[in-house]
mmCIF file of the N, C-alpha and C atoms, coordinates in Angstrom:
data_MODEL
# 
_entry.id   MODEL 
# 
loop_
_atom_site.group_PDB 
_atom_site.id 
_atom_site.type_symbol 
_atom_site.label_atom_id 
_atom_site.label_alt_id 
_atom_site.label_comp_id 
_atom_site.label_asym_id 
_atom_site.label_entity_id 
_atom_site.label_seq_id 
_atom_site.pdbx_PDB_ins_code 
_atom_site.Cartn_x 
_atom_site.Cartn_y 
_atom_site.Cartn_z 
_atom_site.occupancy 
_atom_site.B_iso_or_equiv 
_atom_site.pdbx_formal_charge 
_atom_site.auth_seq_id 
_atom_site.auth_comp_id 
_atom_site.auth_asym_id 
_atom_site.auth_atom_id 
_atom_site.pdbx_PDB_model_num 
ATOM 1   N N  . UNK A 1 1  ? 9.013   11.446  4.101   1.00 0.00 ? 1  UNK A N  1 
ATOM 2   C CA . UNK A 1 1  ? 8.420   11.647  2.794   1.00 0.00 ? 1  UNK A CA 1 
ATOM 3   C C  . UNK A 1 1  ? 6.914   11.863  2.962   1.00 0.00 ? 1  UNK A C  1 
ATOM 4   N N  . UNK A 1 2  ? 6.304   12.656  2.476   1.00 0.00 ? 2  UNK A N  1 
ATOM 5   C CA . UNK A 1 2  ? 5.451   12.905  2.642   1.00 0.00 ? 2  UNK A CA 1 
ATOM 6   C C  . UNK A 1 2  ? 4.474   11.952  1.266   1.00 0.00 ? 2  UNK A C  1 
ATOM 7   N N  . UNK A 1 3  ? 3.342   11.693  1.540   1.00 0.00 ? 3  UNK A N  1 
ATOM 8   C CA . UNK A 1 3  ? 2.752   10.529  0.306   1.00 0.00 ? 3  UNK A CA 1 
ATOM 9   C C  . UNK A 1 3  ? 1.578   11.994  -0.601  1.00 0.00 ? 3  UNK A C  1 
ATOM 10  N N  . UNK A 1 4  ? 1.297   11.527  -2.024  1.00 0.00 ? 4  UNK A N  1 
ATOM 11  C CA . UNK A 1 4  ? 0.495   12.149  -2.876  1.00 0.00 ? 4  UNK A CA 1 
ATOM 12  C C  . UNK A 1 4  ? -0.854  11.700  -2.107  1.00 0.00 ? 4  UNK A C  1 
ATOM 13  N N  . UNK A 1 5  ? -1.069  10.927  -1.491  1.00 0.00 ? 5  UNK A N  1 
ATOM 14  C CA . UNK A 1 5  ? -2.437  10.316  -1.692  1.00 0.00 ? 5  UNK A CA 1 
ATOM 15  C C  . UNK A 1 5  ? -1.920  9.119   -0.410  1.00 0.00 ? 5  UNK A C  1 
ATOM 16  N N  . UNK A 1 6  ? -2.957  8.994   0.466   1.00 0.00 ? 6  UNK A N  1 
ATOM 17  C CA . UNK A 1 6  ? -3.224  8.089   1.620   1.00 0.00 ? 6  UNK A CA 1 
ATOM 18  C C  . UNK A 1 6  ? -4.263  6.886   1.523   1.00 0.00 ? 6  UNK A C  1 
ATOM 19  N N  . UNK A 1 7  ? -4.300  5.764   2.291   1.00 0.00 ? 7  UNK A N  1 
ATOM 20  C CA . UNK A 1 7  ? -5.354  4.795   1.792   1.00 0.00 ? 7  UNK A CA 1 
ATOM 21  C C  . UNK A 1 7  ? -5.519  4.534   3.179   1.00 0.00 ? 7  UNK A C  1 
ATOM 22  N N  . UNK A 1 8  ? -6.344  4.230   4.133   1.00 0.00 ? 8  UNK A N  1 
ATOM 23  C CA . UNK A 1 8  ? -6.826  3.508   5.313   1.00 0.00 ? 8  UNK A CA 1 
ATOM 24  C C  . UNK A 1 8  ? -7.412  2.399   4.995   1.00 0.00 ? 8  UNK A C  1 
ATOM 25  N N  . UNK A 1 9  ? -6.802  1.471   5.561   1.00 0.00 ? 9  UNK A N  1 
ATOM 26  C CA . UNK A 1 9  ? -7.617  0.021   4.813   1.00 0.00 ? 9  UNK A CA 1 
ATOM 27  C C  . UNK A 1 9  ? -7.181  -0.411  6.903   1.00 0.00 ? 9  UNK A C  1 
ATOM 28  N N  . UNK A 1 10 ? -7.346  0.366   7.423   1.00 0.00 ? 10 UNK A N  1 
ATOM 29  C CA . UNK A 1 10 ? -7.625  -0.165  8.980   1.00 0.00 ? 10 UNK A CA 1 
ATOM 30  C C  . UNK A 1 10 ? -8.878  -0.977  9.422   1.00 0.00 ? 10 UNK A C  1 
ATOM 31  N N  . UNK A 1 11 ? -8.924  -2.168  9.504   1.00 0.00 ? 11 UNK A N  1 
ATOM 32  C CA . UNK A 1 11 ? -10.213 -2.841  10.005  1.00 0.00 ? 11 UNK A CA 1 
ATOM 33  C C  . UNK A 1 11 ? -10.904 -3.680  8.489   1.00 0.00 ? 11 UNK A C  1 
ATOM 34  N N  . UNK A 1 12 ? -10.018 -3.806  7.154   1.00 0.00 ? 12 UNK A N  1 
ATOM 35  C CA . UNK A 1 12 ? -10.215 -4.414  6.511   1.00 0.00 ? 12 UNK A CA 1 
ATOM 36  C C  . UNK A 1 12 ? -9.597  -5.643  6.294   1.00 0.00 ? 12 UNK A C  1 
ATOM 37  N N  . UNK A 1 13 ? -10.152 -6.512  5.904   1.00 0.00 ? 13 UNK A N  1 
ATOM 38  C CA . UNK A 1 13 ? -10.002 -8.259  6.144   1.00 0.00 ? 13 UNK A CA 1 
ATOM 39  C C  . UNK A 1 13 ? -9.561  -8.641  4.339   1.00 0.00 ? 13 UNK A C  1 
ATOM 40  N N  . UNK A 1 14 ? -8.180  -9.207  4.438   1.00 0.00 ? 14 UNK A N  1 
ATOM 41  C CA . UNK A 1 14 ? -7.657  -9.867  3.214   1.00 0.00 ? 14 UNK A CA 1 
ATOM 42  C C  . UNK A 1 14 ? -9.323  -10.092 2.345   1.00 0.00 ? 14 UNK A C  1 
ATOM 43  N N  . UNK A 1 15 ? -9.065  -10.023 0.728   1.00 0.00 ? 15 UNK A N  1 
ATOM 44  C CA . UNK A 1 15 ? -8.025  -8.612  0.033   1.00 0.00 ? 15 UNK A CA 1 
ATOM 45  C C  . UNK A 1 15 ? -8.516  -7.819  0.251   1.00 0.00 ? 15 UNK A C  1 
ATOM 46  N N  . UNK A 1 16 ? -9.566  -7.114  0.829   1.00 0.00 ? 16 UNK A N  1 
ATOM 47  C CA . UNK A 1 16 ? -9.534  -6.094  0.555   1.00 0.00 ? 16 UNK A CA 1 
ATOM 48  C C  . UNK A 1 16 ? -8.604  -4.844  1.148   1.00 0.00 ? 16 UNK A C  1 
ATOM 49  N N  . UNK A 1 17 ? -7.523  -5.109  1.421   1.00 0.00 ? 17 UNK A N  1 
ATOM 50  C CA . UNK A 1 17 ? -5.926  -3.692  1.647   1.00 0.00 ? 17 UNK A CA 1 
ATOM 51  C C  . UNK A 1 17 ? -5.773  -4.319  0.037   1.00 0.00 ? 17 UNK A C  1 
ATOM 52  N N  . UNK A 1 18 ? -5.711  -4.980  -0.542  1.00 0.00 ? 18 UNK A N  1 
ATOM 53  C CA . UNK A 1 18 ? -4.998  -5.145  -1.528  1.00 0.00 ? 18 UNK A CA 1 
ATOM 54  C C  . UNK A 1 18 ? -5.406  -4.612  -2.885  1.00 0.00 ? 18 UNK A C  1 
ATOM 55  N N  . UNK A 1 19 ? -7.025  -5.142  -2.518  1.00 0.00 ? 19 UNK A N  1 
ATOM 56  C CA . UNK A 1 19 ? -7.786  -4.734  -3.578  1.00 0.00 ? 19 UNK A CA 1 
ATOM 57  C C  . UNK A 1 19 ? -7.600  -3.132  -4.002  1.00 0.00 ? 19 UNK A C  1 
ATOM 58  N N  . UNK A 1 20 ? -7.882  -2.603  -2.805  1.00 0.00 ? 20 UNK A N  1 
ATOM 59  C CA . UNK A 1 20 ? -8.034  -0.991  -2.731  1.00 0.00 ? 20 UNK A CA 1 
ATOM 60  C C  . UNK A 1 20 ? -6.843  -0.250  -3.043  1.00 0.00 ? 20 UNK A C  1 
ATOM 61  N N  . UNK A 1 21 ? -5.593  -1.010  -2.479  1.00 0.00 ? 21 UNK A N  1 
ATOM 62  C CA . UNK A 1 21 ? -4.462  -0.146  -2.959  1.00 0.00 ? 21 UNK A CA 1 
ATOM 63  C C  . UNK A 1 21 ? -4.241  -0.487  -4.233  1.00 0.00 ? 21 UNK A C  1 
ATOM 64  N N  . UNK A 1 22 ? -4.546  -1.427  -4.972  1.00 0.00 ? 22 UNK A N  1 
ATOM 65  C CA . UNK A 1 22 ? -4.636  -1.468  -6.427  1.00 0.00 ? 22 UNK A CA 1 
ATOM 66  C C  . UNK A 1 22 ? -5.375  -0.338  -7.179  1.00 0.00 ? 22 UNK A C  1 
ATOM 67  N N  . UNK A 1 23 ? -6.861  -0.215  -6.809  1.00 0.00 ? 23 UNK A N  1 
ATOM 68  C CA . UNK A 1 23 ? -7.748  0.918   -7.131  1.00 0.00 ? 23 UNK A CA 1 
ATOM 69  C C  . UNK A 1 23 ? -6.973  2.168   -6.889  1.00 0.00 ? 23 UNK A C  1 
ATOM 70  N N  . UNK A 1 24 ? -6.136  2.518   -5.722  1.00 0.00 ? 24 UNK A N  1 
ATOM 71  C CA . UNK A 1 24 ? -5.495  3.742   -5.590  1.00 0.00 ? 24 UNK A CA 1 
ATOM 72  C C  . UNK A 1 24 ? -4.898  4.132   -6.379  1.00 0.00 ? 24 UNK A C  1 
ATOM 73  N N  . UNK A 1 25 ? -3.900  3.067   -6.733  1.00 0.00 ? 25 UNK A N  1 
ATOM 74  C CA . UNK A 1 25 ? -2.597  3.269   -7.068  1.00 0.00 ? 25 UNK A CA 1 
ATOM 75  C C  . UNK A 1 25 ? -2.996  4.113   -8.913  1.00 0.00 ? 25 UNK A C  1 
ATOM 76  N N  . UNK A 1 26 ? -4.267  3.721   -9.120  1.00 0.00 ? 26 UNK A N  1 
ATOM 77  C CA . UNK A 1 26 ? -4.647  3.589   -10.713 1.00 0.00 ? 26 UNK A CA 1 
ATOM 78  C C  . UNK A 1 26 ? -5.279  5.146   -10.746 1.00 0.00 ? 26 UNK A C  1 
ATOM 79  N N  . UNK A 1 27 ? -5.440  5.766   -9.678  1.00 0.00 ? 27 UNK A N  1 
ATOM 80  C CA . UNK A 1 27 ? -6.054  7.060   -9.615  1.00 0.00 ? 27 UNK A CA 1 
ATOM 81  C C  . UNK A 1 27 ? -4.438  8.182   -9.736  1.00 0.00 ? 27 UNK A C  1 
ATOM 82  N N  . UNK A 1 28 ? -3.208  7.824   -9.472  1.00 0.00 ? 28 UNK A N  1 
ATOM 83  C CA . UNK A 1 28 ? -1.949  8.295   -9.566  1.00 0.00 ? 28 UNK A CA 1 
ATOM 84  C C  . UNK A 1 28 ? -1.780  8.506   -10.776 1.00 0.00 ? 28 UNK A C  1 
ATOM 85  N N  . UNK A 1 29 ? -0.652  9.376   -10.673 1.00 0.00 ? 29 UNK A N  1 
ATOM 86  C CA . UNK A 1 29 ? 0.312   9.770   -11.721 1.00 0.00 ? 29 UNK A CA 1 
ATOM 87  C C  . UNK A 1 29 ? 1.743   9.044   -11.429 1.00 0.00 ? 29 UNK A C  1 
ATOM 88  N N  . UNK A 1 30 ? 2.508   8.717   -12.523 1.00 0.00 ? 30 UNK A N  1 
ATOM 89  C CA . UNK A 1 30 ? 3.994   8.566   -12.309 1.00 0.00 ? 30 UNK A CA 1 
ATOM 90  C C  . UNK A 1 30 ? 4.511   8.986   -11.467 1.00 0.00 ? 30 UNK A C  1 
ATOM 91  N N  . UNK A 1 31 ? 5.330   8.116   -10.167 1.00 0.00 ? 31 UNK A N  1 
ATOM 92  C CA . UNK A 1 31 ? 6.270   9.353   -9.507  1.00 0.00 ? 31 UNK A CA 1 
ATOM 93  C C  . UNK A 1 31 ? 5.243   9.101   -8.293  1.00 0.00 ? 31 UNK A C  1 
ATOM 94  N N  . UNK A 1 32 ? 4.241   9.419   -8.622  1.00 0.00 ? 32 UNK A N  1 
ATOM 95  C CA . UNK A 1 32 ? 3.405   10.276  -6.720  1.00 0.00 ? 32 UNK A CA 1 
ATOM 96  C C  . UNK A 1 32 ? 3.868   9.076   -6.178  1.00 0.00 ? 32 UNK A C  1 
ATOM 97  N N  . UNK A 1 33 ? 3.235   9.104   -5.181  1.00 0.00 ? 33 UNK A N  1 
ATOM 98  C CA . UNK A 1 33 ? 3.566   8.162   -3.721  1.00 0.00 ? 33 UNK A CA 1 
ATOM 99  C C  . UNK A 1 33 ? 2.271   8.044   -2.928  1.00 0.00 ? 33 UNK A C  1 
ATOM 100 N N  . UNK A 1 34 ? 1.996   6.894   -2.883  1.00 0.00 ? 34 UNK A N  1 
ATOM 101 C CA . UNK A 1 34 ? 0.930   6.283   -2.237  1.00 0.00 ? 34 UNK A CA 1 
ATOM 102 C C  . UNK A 1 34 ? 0.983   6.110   -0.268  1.00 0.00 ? 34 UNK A C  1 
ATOM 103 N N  . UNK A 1 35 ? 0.775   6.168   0.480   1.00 0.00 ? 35 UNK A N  1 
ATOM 104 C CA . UNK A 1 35 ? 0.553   6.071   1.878   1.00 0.00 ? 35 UNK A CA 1 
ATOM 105 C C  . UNK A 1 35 ? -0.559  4.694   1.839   1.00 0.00 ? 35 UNK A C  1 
ATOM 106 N N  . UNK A 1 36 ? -0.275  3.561   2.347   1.00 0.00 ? 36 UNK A N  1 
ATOM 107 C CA . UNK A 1 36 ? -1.396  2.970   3.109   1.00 0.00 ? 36 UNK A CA 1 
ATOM 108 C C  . UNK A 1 36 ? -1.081  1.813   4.120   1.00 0.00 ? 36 UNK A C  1 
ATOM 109 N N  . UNK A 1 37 ? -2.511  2.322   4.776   1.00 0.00 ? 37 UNK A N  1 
ATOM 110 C CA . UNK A 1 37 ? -2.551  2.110   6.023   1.00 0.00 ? 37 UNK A CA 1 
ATOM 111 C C  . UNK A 1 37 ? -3.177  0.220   6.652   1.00 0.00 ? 37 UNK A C  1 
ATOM 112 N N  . UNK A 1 38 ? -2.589  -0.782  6.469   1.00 0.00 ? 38 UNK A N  1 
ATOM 113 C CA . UNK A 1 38 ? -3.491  -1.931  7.032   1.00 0.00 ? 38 UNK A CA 1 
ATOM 114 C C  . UNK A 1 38 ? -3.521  -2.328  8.920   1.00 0.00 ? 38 UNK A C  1 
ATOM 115 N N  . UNK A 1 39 ? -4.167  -3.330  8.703   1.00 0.00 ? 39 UNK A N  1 
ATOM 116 C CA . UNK A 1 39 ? -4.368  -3.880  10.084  1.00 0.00 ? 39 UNK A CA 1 
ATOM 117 C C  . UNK A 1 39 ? -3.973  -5.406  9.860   1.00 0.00 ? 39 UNK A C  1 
ATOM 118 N N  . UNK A 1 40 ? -4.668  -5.895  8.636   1.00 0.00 ? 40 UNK A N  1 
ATOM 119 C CA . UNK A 1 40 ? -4.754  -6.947  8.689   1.00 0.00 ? 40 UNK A CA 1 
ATOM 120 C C  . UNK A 1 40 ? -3.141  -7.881  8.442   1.00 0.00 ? 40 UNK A C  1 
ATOM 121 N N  . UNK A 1 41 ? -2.877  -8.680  8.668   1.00 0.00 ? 41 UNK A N  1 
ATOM 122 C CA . UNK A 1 41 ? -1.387  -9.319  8.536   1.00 0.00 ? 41 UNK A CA 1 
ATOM 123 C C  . UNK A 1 41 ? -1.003  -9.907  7.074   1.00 0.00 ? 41 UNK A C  1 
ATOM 124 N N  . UNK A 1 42 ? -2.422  -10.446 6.907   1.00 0.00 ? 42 UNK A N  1 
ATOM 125 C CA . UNK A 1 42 ? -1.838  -10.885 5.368   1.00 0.00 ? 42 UNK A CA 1 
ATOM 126 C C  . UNK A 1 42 ? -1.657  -10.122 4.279   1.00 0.00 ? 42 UNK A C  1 
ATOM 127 N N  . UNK A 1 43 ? -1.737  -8.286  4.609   1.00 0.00 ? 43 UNK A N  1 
ATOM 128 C CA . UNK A 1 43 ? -0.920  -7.343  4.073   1.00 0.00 ? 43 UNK A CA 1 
ATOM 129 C C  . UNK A 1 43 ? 0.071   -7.178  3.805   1.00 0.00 ? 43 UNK A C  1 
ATOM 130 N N  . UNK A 1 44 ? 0.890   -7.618  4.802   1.00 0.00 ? 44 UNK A N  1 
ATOM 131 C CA . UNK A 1 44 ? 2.307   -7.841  5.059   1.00 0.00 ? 44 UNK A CA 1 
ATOM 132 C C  . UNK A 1 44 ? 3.165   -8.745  3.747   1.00 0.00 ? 44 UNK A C  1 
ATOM 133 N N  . UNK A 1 45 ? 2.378   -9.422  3.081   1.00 0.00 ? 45 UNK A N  1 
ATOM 134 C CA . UNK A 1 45 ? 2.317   -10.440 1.772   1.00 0.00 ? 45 UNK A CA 1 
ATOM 135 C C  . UNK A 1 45 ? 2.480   -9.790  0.837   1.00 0.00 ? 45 UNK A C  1 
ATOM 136 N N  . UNK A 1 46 ? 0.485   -9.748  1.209   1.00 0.00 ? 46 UNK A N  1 
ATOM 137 C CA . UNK A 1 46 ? 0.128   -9.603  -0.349  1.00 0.00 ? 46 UNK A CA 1 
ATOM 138 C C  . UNK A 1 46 ? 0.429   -8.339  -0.870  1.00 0.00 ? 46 UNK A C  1 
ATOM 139 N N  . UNK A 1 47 ? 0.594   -7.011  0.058   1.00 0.00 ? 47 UNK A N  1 
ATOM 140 C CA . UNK A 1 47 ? 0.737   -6.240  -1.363  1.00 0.00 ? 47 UNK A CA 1 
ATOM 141 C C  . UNK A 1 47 ? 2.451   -6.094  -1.637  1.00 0.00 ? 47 UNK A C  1 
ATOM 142 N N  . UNK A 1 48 ? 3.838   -6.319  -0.810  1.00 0.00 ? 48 UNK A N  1 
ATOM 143 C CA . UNK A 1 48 ? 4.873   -6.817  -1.134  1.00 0.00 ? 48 UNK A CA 1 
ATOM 144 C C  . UNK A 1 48 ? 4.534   -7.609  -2.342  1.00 0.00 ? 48 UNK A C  1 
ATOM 145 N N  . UNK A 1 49 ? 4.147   -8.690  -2.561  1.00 0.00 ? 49 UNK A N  1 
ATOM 146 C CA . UNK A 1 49 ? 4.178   -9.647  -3.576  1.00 0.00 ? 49 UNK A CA 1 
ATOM 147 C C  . UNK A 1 49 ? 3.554   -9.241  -4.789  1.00 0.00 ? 49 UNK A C  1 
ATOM 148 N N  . UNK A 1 50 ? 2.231   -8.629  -4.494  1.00 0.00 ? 50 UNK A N  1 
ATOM 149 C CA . UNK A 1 50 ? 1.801   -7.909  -5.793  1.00 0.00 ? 50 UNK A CA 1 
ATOM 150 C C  . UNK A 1 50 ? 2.783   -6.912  -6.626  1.00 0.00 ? 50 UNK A C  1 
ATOM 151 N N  . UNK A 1 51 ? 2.983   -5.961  -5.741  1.00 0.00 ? 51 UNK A N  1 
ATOM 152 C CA . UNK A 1 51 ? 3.949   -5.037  -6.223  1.00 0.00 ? 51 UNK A CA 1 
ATOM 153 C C  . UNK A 1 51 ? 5.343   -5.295  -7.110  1.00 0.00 ? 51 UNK A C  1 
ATOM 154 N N  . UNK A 1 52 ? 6.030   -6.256  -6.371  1.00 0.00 ? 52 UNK A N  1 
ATOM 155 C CA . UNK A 1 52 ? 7.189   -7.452  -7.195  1.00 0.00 ? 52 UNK A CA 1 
ATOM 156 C C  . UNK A 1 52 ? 6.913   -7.168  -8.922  1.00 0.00 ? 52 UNK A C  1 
ATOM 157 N N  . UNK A 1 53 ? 5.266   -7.837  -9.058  1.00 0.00 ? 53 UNK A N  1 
ATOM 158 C CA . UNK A 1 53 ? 4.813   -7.996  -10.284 1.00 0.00 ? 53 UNK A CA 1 
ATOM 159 C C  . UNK A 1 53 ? 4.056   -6.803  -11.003 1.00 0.00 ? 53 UNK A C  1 
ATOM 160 N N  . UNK A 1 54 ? 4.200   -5.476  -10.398 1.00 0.00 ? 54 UNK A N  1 
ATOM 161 C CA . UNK A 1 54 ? 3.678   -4.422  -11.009 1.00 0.00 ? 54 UNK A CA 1 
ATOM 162 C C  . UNK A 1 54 ? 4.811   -3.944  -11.588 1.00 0.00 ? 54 UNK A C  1 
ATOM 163 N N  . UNK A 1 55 ? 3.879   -2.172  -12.009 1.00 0.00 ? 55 UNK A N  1 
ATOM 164 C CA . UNK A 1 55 ? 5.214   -1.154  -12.538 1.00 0.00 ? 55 UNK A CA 1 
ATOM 165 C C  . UNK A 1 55 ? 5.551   -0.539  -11.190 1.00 0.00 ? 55 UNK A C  1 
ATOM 166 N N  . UNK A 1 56 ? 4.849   -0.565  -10.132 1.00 0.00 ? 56 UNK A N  1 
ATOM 167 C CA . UNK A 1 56 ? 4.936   -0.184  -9.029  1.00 0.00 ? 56 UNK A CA 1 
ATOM 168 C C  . UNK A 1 56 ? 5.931   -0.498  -8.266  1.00 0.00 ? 56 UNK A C  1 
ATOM 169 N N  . UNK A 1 57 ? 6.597   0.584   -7.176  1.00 0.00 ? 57 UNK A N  1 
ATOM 170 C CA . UNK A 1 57 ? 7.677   0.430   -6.301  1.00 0.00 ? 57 UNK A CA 1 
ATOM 171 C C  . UNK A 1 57 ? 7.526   0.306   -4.705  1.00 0.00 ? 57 UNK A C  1 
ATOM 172 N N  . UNK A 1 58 ? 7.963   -0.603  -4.068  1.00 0.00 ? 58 UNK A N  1 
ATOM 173 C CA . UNK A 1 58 ? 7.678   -0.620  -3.140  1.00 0.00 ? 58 UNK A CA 1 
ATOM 174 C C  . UNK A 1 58 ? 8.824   0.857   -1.738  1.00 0.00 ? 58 UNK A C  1 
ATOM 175 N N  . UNK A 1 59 ? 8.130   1.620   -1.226  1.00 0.00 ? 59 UNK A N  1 
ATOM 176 C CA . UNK A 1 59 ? 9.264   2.328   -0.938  1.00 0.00 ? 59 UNK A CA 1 
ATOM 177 C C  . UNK A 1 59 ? 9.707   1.680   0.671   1.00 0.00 ? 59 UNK A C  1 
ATOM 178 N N  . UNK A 1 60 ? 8.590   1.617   1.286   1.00 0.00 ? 60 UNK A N  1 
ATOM 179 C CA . UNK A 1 60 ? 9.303   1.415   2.826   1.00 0.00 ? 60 UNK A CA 1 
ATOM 180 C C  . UNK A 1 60 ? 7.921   0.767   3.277   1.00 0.00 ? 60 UNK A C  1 
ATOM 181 N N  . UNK A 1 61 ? 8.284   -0.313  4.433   1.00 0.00 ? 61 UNK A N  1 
ATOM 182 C CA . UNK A 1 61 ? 7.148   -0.742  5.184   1.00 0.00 ? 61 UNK A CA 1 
ATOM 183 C C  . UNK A 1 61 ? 7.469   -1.274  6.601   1.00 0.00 ? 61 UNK A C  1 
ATOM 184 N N  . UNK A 1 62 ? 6.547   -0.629  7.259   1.00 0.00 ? 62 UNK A N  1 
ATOM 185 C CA . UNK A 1 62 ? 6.710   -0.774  8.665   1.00 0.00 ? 62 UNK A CA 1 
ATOM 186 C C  . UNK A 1 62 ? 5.901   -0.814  9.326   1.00 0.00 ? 62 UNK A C  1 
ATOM 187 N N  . UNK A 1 63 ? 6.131   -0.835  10.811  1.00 0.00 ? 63 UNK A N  1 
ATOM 188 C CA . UNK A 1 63 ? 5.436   -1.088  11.718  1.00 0.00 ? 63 UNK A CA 1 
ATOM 189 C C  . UNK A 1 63 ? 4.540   0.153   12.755  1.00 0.00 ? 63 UNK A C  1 
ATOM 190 N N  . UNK A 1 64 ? 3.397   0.330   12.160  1.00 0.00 ? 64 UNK A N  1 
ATOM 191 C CA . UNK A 1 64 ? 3.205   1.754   12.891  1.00 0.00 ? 64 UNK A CA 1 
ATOM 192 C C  . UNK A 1 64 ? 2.935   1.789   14.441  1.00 0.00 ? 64 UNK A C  1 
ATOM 193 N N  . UNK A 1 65 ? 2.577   0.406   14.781  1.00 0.00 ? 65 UNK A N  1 
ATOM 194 C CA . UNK A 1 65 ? 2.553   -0.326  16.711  1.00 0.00 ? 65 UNK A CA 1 
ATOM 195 C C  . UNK A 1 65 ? 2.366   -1.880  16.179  1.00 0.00 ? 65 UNK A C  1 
ATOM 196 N N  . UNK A 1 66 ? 1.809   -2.332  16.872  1.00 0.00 ? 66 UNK A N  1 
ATOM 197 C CA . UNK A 1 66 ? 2.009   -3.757  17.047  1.00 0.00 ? 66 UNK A CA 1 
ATOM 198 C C  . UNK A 1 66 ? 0.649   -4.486  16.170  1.00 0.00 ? 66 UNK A C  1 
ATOM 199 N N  . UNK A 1 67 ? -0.202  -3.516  16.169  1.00 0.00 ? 67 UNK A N  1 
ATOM 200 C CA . UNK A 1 67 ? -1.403  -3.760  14.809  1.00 0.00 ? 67 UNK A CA 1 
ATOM 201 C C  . UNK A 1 67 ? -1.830  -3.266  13.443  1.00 0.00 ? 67 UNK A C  1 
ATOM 202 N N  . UNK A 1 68 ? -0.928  -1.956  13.332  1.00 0.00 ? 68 UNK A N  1 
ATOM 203 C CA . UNK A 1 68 ? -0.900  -1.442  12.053  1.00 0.00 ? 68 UNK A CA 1 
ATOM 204 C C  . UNK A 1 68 ? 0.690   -1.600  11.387  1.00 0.00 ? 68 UNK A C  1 
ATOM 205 N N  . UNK A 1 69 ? -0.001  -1.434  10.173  1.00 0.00 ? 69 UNK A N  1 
ATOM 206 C CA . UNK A 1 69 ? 1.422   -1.781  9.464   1.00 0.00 ? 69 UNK A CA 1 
ATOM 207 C C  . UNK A 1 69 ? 1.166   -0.256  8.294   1.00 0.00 ? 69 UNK A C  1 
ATOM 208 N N  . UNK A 1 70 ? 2.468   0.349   7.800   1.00 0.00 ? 70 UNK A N  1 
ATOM 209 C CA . UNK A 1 70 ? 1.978   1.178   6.794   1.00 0.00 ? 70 UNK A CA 1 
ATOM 210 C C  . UNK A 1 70 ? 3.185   0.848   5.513   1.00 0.00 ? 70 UNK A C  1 
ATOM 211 N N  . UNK A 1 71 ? 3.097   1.294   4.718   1.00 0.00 ? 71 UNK A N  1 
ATOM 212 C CA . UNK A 1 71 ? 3.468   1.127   3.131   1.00 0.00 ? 71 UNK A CA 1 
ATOM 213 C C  . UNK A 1 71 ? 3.323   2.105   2.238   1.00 0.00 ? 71 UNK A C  1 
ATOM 214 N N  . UNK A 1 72 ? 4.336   2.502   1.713   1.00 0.00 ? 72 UNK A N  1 
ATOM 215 C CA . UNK A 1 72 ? 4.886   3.827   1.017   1.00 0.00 ? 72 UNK A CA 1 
ATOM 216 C C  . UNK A 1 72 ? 5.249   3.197   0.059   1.00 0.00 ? 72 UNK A C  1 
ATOM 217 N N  . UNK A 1 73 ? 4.354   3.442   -1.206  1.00 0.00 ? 73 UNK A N  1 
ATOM 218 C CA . UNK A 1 73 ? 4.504   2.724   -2.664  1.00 0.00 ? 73 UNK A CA 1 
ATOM 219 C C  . UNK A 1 73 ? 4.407   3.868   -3.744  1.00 0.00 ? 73 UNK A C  1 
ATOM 220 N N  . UNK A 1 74 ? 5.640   4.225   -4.192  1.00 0.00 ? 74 UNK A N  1 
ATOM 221 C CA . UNK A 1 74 ? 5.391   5.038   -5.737  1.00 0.00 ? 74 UNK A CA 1 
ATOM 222 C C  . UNK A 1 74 ? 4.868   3.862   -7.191  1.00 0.00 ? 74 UNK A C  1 
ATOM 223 N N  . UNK A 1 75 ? 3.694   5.293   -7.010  1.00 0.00 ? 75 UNK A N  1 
ATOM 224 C CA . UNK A 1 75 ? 3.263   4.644   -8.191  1.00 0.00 ? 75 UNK A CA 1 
ATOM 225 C C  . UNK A 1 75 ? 4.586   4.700   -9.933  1.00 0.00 ? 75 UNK A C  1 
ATOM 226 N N  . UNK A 1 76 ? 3.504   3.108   -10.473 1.00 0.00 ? 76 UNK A N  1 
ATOM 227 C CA . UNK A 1 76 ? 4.573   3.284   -12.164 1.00 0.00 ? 76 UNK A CA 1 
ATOM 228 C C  . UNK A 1 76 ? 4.203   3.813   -12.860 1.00 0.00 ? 76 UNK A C  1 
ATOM 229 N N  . UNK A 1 77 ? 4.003   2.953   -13.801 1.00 0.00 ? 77 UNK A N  1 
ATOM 230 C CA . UNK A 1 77 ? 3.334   3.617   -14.982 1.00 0.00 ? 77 UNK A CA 1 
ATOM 231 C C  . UNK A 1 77 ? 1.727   3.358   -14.570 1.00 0.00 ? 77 UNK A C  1 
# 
């Protein structure tokens, strides 16, 4: 799948992956699809858990090597 819009939050320290993919997600339309990129682990959480409580969908998250993690989130409303 290819994403509407990418986020690098590589080398950023809890929240800020969280913060920012919030800010992203608010620059979307319905539908697009977000790409982002962390380092940090307590990513792995927080934006799973945020998302739970959005209009937002979580699509897939994985392991891009052993220090990045990435996350494919369609945006909601």
């Amino acid at each position: 799948m290819t994403p509407d819009s990418t986020l690098d939050a590589t080398g950023l320290q809890c929240p800020m992956p969280l913060l920012k993919t919030k800010l992203a997600l608010r620059d979307l339309s319905p539908g697009e699809v977000l790409q982002v990129t962390a380092t940090d682990s307590g990513s792995l959480v927080d934006i799973p858990r945020y998302l739970e409580k959005s209009p937002h969908t979580l699509l897939s998250q994985s392991d891009a090597d052993a220090d990045r993690y990435i996350f494919l989130i369609s945006c909601g409303v």
